[in-house]
RONU-702832 format. One record per residue (C-alpha): x, y, z. Coordinates in steps of 0.25 Angstrom, whole numbers, plus 2048, in hexadecimal, padded with zeros to 3 digits. Layout:
% RONU-702832
XYZ ...
END
This chain:
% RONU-702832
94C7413AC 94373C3B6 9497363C5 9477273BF 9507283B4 95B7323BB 95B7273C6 95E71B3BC 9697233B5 9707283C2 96D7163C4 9757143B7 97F71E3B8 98471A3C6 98470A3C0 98C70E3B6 9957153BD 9977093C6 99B7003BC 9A470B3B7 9AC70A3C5 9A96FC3C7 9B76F83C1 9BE7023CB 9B76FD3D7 9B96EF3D5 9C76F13D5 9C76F93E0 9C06EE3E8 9C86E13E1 9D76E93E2 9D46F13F1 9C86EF3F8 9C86DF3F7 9D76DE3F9 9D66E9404 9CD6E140B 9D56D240A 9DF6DB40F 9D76DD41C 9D46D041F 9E06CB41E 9E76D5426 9DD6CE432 9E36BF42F 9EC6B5432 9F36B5422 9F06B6415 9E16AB412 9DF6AA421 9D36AE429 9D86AF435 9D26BB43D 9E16C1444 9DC6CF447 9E56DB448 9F26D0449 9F76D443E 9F56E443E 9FC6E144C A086D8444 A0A6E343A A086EF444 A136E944D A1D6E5443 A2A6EE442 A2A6EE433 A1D6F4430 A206FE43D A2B704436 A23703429 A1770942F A21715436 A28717428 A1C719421 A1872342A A2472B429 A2472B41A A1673041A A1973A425 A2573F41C A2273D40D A1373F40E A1574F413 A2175040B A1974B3FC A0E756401 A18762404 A2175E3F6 A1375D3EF A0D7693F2 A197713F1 A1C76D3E2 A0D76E3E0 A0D77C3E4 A1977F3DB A137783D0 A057813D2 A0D78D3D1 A0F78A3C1 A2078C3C3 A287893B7 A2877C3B2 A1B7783B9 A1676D3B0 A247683B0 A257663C0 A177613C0 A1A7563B7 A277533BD A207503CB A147483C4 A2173F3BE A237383C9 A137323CA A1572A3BC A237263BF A267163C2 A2A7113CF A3470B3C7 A397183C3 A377203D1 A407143D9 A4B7153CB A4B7253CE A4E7243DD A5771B3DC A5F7223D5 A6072D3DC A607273E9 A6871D3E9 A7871C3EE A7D7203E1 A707293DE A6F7363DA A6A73D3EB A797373F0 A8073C3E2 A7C7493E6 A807453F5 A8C7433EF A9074F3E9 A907553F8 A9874A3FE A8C745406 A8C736406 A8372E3FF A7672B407 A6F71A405 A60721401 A597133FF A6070B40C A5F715416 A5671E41E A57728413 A4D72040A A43724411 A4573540B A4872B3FD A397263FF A34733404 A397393F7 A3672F3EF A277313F3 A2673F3F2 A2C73F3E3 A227323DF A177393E4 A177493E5 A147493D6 A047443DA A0474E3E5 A0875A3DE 9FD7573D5 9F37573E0 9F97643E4 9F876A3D9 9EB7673D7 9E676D3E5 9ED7783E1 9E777B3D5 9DA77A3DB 9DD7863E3 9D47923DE 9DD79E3D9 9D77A73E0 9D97A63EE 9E87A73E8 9E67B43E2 9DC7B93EE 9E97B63F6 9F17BF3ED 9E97C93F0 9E97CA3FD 9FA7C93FD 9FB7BA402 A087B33FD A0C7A53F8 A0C79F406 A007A640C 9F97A03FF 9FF792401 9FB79340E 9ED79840D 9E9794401 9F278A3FA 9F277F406 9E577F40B 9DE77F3FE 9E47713FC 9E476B408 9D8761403 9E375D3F7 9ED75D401 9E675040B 9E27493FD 9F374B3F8 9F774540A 9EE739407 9F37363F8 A0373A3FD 9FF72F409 9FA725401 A057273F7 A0F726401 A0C719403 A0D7153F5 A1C7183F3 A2170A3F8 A227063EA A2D7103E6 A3370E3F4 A336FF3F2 A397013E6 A447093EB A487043FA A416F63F8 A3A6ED402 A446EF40D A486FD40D A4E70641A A44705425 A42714424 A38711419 A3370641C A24708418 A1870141A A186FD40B A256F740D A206EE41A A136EA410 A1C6E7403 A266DF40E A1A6D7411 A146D3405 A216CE401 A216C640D A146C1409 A0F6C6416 A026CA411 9F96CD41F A046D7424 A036DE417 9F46DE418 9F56E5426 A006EF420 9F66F4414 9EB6F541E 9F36FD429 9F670441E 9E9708417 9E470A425 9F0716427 9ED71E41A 9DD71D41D 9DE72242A 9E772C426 9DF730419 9D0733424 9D973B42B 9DE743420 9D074341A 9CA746427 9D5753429 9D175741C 9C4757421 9C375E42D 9CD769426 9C176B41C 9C1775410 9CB780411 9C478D414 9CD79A40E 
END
């Protein structure tokens, strides 16, 4: 086939797998890139159809409000607390799990449940074992501990912290797994040799091997994390304690109130937080480069 013809079929090829994708990228661009930008605009006017230019007034209106403080220094903990907390719980199930133990394909199903399950369902379950007459201060009970109010106190935030972990481990540990899996077995059996032991494995082989997986499963537990509002509406509603007063809640909050510019702002602060935060991962994943044994 001479350079003509290669050259019109590598043409036909590449148009036919644009039109393939064409659905796709139209709704990206009709769904998020369009609104995404609308949202831009109007985060830089007056109110909702006016084009009046106010500059950073309303970043500095929605920076110095007390609500989205709190909402904004919640957040933060959560992240700082669940986000390690998911990553430890995953890894270690995961390792498990790799290990082939008894009733393997059991456990792994059973963590996997919890990714197919109904928000419904999830904010049913927790309520029944977290409310005042649940099944945590049944338990308390039976030690003559006094009964603790989980979803109107400061303990809903270790409610939501659980609540996280449980809804999205089950993702994670697949991850895991998979990194894992993709571990050569012969580094393991070299180690053998030489008399190293499980730590000195886990150690030197195990967690730099899957350090790559590892920035991926932050970014995903992150990004997660802020996708839990829906169970945690569910359960504590739109006003719950202030101790987990999230961002989501400040936005929700103000699309009821139809205020749609301060919402606009929130998603963009938002967005702007998690890209930063994902070049810096990417760019520590970078700089720490492939993993030399």
């Amino acid at each position: 086939m001479d350079k003509n013809k290669k050259y019109k079929l590598s043409r036909k090829e590449s148009f036919a797998g644009f039109l393939f994708c064409l659905p796709s990228i139209l709704g990206l661009l009709v769904f998020f890139v369009i609104p995404f930008c609308v949202c831009i605009y109007m985060s830089f006017t007056e109110n909702i159809g006016s084009s009046d230019f106010v500059g950073l007034k309303n970043y500095m209106d929605v920076l110095g409000s007390a609500a989205f403080r709190l909402a904004a220094v919640n957040t933060f903990r959560f992240n700082l607390v669940a986000v390690p907390a998911i990553m430890a719980v995953s890894l270690a199930v995961a390792l498990l799990l790799f290990r082939k133990l008894q009733g393997y394909n059991f456990f792994r199903t059973v963590f996997i449940f919890p990714l197919v399950l109904p928000a419904a369902s999830v904010v049913l379950f927790f309520q029944i074992v977290f409310s005042e007459t649940g099944m945590i201060n049944d338990i308390l009970g039976w030690f003559d501990i006094s009964p603790v109010n989980w979803m109107k106190s400061s303990d809903s935030f270790a409610v939501l912290v659980v609540l996280y972990i449980w809804k999205n481990s089950g993702f994670n540990i697949i991850l895991f797994l998979s990194a894992l899996n993709s571990i050569p077995r012969e580094y393991y059996e070299a180690s053998d040799i030489d008399g190293a032991g499980k730590r000195a494995q886990f150690f030197g082989i195990t967690l730099p091997l899957i350090v790559p997986y590892t920035f991926f499963i932050f970014i995903i537990s992150v990004i997660n994390s802020f996708k839990s509002f829906r169970e945690a509406y569910a359960l504590f509603g739109s006003h719950p304690d202030q101790g987990i007063y999230m961002i989501q809640h400040f936005m929700n909050n103000n699309f009821q109130n139809l205020n749609y510019i301060r919402l606009a702002v929130g998603a963009i602060l938002i967005f702007v937080v998690i890209f930063i935060l994902v070049l810096l991962l990417l760019g520590a994943k970078n700089k720490a480069g492939d993993v030399e044994l």
